[in-house]
N, C-alpha and C positions, 0 to 999 in steps of 0.2 A: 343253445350250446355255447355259445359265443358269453352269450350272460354267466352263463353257470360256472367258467372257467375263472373267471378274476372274484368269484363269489369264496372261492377257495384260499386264497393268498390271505397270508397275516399283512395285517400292514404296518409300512416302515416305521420305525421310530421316531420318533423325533430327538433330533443332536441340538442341545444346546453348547452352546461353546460362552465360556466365560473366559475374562484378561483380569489376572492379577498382576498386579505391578507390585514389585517387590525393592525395596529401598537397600541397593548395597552399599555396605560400609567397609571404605579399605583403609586401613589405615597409616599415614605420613610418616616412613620410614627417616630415622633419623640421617644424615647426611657422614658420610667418615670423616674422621679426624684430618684438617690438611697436610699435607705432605710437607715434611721438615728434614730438607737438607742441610746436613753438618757442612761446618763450612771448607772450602778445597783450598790449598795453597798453591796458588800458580808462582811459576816462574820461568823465564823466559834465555833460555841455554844461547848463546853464540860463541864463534870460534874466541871473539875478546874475551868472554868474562868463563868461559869452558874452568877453565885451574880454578877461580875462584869459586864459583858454585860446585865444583867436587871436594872442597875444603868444606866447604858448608854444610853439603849436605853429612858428611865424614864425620862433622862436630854433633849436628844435630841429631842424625839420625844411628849413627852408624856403620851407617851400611852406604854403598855408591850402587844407586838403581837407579834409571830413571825412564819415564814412561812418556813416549816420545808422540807429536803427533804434525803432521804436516799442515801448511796453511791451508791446503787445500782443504784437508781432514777435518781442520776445526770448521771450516765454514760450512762442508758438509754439515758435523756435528750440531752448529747453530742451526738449521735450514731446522735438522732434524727435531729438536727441542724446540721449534720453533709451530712445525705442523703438530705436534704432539699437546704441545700448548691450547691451538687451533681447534683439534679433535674434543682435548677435555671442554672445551668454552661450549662445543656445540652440543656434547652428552650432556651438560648441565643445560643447554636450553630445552633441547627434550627434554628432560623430566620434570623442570618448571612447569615447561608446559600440560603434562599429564597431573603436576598435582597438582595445578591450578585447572584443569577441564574436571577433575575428582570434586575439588573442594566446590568450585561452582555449581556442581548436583547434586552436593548434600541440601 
């Protein structure tokens, strides 16, 4: 009885398992245009030269605005352009890096 029971079973199949390796192709997006700032006209307001650069700007411009920034403000503002600088240097080293780990497996 003991025989007769495994006499009955289909037997398993056999699973082959095969690896295809398949060769991806990405291809090297072009880089963007670099960033072209116009150029700013600084100038530097004190209580001495105040009458003359509101004559100035009066001739040149117009108009009397003027858009003011503490020293404190600027250096923040440098610190600021300064990390941002920093940031882009390092997103360009990543992606050097991925299209040169890309191009070295073609």
């Amino acid at each position: 009885m003991l025989l007769t029971g495994c006499l009955g079973r289909t037997p398993e199949p056999i699973v082959v398992t095969e690896t295809e390796y398949v060769q991806r192709t990405i291809p090297i997006q072009e880089r963007p245009e670099k960033v072209n700032f116009p150029p700013v006209d600084w100038s530097v307001v004190t209580e001495e030269n105040l009458e003359e650069k509101l004559a100035e700007l009066k001739l040149s411009t117009g108009n009397v605005v003027f858009f003011s920034i503490t020293p404190k403000g600027y250096e923040n503002l440098s610190i600021g352009i300064g990390d941002l600088r920093r940031y882009i240097k390092e997103q360009q080293a990543i992606i050097t890096y991925y299209e040169e780990s890309v191009n070295a497996s073609e």
